[in-house]
ROGUKOL-735373 format. One record per residue (C-alpha): residue in one letter; z, x, y. Coordinates in pm, 1 decimal. Layout:
<atoms>
- res, Z, X, Y
- a, Z, X, Y
...
</atoms>
This chain:
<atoms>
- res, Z, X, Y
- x, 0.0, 0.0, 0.0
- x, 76.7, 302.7, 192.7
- x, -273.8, 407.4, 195.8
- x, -415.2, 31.4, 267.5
- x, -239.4, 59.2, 619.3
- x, -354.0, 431.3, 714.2
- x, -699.8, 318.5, 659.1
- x, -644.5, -22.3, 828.5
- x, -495.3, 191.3, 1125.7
- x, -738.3, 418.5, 1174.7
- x, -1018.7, 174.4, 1166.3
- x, -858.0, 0.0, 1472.5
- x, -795.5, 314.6, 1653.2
- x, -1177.1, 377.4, 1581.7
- x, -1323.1, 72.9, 1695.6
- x, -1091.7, -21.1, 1995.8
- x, -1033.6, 335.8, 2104.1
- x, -1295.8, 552.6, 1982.1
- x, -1647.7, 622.7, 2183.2
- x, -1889.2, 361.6, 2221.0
- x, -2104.5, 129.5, 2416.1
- x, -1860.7, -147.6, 2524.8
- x, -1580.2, 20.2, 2713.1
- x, -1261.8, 25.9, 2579.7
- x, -1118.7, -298.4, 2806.0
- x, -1431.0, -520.6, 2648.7
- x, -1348.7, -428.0, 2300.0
- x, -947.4, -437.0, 2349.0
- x, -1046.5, -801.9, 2493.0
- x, -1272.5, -937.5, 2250.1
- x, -991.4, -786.9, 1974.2
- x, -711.0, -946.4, 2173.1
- x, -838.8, -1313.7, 2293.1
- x, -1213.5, -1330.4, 2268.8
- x, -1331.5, -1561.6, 2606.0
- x, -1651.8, -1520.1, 2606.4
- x, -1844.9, -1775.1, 2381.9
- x, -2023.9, -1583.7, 2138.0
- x, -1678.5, -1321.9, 2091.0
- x, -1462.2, -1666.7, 2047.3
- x, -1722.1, -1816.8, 1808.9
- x, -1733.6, -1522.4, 1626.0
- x, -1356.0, -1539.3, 1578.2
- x, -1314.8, -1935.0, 1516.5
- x, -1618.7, -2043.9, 1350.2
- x, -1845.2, -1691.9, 1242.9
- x, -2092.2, -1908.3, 1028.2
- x, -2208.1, -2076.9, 1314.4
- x, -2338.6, -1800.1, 1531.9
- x, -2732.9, -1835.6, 1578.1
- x, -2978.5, -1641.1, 1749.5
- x, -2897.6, -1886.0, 2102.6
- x, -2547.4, -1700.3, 2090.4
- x, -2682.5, -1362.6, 2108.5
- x, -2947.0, -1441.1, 2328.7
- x, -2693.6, -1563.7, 2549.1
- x, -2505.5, -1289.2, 2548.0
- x, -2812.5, -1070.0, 2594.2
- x, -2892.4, -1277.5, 2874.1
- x, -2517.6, -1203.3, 3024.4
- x, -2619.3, -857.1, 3065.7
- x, -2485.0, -677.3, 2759.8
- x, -2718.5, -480.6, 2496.9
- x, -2730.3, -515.9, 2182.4
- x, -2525.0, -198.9, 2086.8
- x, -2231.6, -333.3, 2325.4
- x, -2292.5, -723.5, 2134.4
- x, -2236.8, -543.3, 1805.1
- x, -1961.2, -327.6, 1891.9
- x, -1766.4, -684.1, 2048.3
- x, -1879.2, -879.7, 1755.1
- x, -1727.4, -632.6, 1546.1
- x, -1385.2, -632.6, 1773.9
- x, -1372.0, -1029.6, 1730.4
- x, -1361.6, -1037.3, 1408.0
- x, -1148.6, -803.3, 1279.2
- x, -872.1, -893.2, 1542.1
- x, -889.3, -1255.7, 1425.3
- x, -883.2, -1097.7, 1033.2
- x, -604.4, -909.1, 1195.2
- x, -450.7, -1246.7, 1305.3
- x, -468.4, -1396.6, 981.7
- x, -342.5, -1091.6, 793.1
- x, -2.3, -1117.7, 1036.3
- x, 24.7, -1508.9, 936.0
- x, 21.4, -1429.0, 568.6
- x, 227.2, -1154.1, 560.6
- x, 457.0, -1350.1, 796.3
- x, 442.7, -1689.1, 513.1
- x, 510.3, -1433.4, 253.7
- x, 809.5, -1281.0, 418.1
- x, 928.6, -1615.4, 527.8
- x, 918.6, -1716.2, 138.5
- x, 1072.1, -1385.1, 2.6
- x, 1405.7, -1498.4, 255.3
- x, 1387.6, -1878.1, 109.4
- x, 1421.2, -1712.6, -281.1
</atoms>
């Protein structure tokens, strides 16, 4: 399990900290609370993203190498979301025994 959370940990440090197209504040933001629509779609409902979505977000003024680095921030904070609620439940029900 040990190893499971180095790797987790240094993929976040890579992707929210290490070089790349979106700055640093757009990928901590999409990670954190993605606003923008394509970032919180992404997050809340991935399957429905269409070509519209990216255009759109093209059309907002970021390039595709900054849309795939945010995309990529959205959805593993919201995996990293879900992966605090079940390890939350499953502490919760380790207390209840």
């Amino acid at each position: 399990m040990a190893d499971i959370e180095r790797h987790r940990r240094a993929v976040l440090e890579r992707v929210l900290e290490g070089d790349g197209y979106a700055s640093r504040e757009q990928r901590h933001a999409a990670f954190d609370a993605p606003a923008a629509p394509l970032f919180d779609k992404v997050a809340q409902h991935a399957y429905r993203v269409t070509d519209d979505d990216i255009a759109a977000a093209k059309a907002s003024g970021l390039s595709e190498d900054q849309i795939f680095e945010l995309v990529v921030c959205a959805a593993l904070g919201q995996a990293q979301r879900q992966l605090d609620a079940a390890l939350a439940a499953l502490a919760e029900a380790e207390k209840a025994k």
